[in-house]
C-alpha positions in Angstrom: 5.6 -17.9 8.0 7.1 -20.4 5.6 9.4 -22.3 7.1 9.1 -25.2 9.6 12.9 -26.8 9.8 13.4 -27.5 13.4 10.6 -28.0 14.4 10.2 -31.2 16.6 12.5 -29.2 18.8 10.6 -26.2 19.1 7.8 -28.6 19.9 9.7 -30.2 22.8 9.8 -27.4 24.5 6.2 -27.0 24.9 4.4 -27.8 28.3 0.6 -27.9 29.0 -0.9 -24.5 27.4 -1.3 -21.8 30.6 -4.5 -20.0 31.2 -5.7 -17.5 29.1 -3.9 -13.9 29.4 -6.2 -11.3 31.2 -8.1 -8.6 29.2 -6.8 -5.6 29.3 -8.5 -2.5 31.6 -11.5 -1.7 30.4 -12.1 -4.4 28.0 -14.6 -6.8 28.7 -15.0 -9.9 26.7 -17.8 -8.4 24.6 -16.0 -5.4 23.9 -12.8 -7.4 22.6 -14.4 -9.1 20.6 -16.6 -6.4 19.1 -13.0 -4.8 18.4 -12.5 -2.8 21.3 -8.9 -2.6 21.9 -7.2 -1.4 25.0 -4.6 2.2 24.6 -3.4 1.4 28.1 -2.5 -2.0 29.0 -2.5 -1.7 33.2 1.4 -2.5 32.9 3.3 -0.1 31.2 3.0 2.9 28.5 3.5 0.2 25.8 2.2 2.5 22.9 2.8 5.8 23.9 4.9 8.8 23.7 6.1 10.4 26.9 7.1 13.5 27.0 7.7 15.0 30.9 6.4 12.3 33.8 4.5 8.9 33.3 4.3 5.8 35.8 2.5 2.6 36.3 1.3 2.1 39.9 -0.9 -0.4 41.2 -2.2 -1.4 37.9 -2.9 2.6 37.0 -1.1 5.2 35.1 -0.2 8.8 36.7 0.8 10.9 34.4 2.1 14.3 35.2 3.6 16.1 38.4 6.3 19.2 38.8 6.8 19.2 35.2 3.9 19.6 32.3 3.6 16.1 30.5 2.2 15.0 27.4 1.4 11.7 26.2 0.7 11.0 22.6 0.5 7.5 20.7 2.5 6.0 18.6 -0.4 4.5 16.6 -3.1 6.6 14.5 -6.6 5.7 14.6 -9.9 6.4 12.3 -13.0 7.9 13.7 -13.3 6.1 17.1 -15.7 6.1 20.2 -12.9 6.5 23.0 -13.3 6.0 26.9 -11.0 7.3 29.2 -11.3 6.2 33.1 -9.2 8.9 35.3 -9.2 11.0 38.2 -9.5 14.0 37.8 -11.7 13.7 34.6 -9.7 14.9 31.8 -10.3 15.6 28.0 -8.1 13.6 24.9 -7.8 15.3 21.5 -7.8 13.0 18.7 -8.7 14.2 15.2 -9.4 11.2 12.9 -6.2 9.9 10.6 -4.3 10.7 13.8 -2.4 9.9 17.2 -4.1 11.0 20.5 -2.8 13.3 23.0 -3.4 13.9 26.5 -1.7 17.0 28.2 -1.1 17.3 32.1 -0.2 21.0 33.0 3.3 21.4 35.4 1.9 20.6 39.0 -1.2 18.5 38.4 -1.4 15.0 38.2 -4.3 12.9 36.3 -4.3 8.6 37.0 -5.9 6.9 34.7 -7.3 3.6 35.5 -8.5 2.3 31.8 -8.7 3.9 28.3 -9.9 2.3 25.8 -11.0 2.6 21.4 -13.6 1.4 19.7 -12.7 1.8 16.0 -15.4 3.3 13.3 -16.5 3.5 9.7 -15.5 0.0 9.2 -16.1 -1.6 5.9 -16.8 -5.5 5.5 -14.7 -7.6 3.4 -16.6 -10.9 3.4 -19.7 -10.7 2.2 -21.0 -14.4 4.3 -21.9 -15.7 1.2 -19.0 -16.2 -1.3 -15.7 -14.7 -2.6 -16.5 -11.9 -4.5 -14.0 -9.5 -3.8 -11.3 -12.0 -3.3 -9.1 -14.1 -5.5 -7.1 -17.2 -5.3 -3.6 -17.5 -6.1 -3.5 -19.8 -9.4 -0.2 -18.9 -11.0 1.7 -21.4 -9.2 0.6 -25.0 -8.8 3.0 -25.9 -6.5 1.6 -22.8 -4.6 -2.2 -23.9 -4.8 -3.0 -26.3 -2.4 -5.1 -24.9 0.3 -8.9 -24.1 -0.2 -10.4 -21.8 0.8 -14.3 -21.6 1.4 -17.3 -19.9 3.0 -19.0 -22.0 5.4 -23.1 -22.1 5.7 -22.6 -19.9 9.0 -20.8 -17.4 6.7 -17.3 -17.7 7.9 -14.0 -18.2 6.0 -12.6 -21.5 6.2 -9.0 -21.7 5.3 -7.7 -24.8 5.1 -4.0 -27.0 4.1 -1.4 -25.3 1.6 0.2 -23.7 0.4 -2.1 -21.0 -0.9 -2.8 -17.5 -0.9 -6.3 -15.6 -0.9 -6.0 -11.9 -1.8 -8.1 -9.1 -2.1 -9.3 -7.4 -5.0 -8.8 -4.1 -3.5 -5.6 -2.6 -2.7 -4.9 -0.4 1.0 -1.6 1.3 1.9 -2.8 3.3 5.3 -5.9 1.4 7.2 -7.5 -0.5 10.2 -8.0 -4.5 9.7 -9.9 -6.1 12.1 -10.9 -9.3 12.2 -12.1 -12.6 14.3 -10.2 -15.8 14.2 -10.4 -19.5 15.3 -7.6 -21.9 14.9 -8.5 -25.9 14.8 -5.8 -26.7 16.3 -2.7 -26.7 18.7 0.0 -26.7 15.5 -1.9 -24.3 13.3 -0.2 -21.6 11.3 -0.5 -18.8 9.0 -0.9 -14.8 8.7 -2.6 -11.7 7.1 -0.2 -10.3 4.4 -0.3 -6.7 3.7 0.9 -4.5 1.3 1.8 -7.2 -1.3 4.1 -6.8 -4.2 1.2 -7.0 -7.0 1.4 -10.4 -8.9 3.7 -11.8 -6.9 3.5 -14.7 -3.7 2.2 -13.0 -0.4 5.5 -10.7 -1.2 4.6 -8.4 1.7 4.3 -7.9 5.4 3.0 -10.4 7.5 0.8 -10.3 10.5 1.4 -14.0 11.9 -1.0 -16.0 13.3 0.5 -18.7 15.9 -0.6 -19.1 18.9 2.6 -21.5 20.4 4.3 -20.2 23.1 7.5 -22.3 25.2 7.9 -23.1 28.8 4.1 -22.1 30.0 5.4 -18.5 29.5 2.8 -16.1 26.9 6.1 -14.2 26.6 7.9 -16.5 24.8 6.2 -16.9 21.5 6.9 -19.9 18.8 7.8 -18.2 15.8 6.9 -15.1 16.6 3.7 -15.3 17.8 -0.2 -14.1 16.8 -0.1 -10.9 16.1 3.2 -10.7 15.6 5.0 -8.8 12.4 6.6 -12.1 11.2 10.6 -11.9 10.7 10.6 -8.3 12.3 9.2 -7.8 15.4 7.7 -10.6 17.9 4.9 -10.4 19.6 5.4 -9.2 23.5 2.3 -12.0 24.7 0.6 -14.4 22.9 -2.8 -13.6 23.9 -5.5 -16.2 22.2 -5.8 -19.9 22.9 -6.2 -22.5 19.9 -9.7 -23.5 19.4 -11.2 -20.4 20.8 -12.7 -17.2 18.8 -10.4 -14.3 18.9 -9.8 -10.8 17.7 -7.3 -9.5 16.0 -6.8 -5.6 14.7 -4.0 -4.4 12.9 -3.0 -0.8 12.2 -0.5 0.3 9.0 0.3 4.0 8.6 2.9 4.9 7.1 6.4 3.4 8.7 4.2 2.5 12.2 2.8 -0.8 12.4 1.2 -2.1 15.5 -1.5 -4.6 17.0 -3.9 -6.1 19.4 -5.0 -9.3 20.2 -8.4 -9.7 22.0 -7.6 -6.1 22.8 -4.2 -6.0 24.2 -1.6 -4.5 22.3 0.6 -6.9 21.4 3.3 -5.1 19.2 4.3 -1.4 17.9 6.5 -1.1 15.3 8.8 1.6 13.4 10.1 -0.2 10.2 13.2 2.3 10.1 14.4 0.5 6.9 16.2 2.6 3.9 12.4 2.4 1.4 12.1 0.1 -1.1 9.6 -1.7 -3.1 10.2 -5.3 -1.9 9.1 -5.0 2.4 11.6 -8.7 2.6 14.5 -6.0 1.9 13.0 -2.7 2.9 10.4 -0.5 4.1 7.6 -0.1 1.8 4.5 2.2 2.3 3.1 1.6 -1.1 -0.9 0.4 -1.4 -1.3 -3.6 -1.8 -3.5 -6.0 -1.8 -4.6 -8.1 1.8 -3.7 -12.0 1.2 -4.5 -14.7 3.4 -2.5 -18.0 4.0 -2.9 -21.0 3.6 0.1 -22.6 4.7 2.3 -25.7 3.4 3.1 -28.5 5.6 3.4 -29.9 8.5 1.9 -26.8 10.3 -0.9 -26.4 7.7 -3.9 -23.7 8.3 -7.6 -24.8 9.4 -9.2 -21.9 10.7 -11.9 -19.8 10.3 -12.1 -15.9 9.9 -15.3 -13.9 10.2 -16.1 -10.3 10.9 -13.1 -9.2 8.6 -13.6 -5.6 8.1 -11.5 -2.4 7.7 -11.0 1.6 7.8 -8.5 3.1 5.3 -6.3 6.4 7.2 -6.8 8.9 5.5 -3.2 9.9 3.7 -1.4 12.6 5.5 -0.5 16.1 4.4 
């Protein structure tokens, strides 16, 4: 995000940070970080389709009962590894560079207690070692103040701003996942995806704040980590400052959605007329990843590492 106009007010609002939001079912602490992300959250059927009969009880989802049910997601997903915890055992079909289904016939019910995805095929983008494969913004100097460098434990430090790193490559359809660690209590900044070539992180935005108000997770600071910024907030903000996190990100087509140490933290339809600018409408079109480095007073200092990514295949 690029503004930061009121904000000694926002900050007044803020009270001592409250404990760290639960993993998801399923997800262990290893697993999240590895980039295991959660399909069913133990609270709702955030994510999914439901057609026919779906509730959350006691922290599980029953699906099914007089009438036949199907549940589909919103999201698609590569090549995964997939566990599904349920009673009784049941089978999901998921063909890679799409959604999964799970179909309950009329008169049977299946509860599912955890399922979870591990995405596959992923590709590094930070080599531990330099920048190749990235370039920094230099058209602007008003616009090149951050730096951005690789540490001796191979991380990417991102620090001050304004500034923008960017990707050599371009994706339209993929699976970004990364690990992040912010310095700080006031740190900001955000993945940009599908940017307007040659112009400044012109595209969407996948914030990184992790502020929330009034001890509540559900009441993000501008938006929130994980958020899409100026279009959709984030529905917990999941990661504490100072403290590794994961964060993947999924782009196909119109659908954007999220996770957060695992739990799925926004799905998105941009039901926009199309255009080629994403500030005034959807666009689908291939761009490059940038990075920010943002201006004051909320300036970036964090570190990414295990940045990697999937492209979806395109569909028929």
């Amino acid at each position: 995000m690029r503004r930061f106009f009121g904000l000694t007010v926002v900050l007044t609002l803020m009270t001592t940070p409250a404990p760290a939001a639960e993993l998801a079912p399923g997800l262990t602490p290893t697993r999240a970080a590895e980039g295991g992300i959660a399909l069913f959250d133990g609270e709702s059927t955030f994510g999914w389709k439901v057609d026919g009969s779906a509730r959350v009880q006691n922290g599980q989802l029953i699906v099914g009962g007089t009438q036949a049910t199907t549940l589909t997601t919103t999201s698609v997903f590569p090549q995964a590894t997939v566990q599904l915890d349920c009673t009784p055992p049941r089978k999901l079909v998921h063909k890679p560079g799409s959604a999964i289904t799970l179909t309950v016939p009329a008169g049977q019910t299946v509860t599912i207690r955890s399922l979870t995805l591990q995405p596959q095929g992923m590709t590094a983008l930070l080599n531990g070692k330099d920048l190749t494969g990235w370039t920094i913004f230099q058209d602007d100097p008003t616009k090149n103040k951050a730096q951005f460098t690789i540490t001796p434990q191979g991380e990417l430090h991102v620090l001050g701003g304004p500034g923008d790193i960017r990707t050599a490559r371009t994706f339209a359809d993929f699976v970004l996942q990364t690990q992040v660690r912010t310095a700080g209590p006031h740190v900001n900044s955000g993945i940009f995806f599908r940017c307007v070539p040659g112009q400044y992180q012109n595209g969407y935005e996948c914030q990184i704040q992790n502020l929330f108000r009034e001890n509540d997770r559900t009441k993000p600071v501008d938006f929130g980590t994980g958020a899409v910024y100026r279009r959709v907030p984030a529905r917990k903000v999941v990661p504490n400052d100072k403290e590794w996190f994961t964060l993947t990100l999924i782009a196909s087509g119109p659908h954007i959605s999220s996770w957060v140490n695992g739990y799925p933290v926004v799905d998105w339809t941009d039901e926009r007329p199309a255009n080629e600018n994403p500030r005034k409408g959807l666009r689908t079109a291939a761009g490059h990843l940038s990075i920010q480095g943002h201006n004051p007073p909320m300036s970036a200092d964090l570190l990414f590492r295990a940045l990697r990514i999937v492209e979806l295949q395109p569909k028929p």
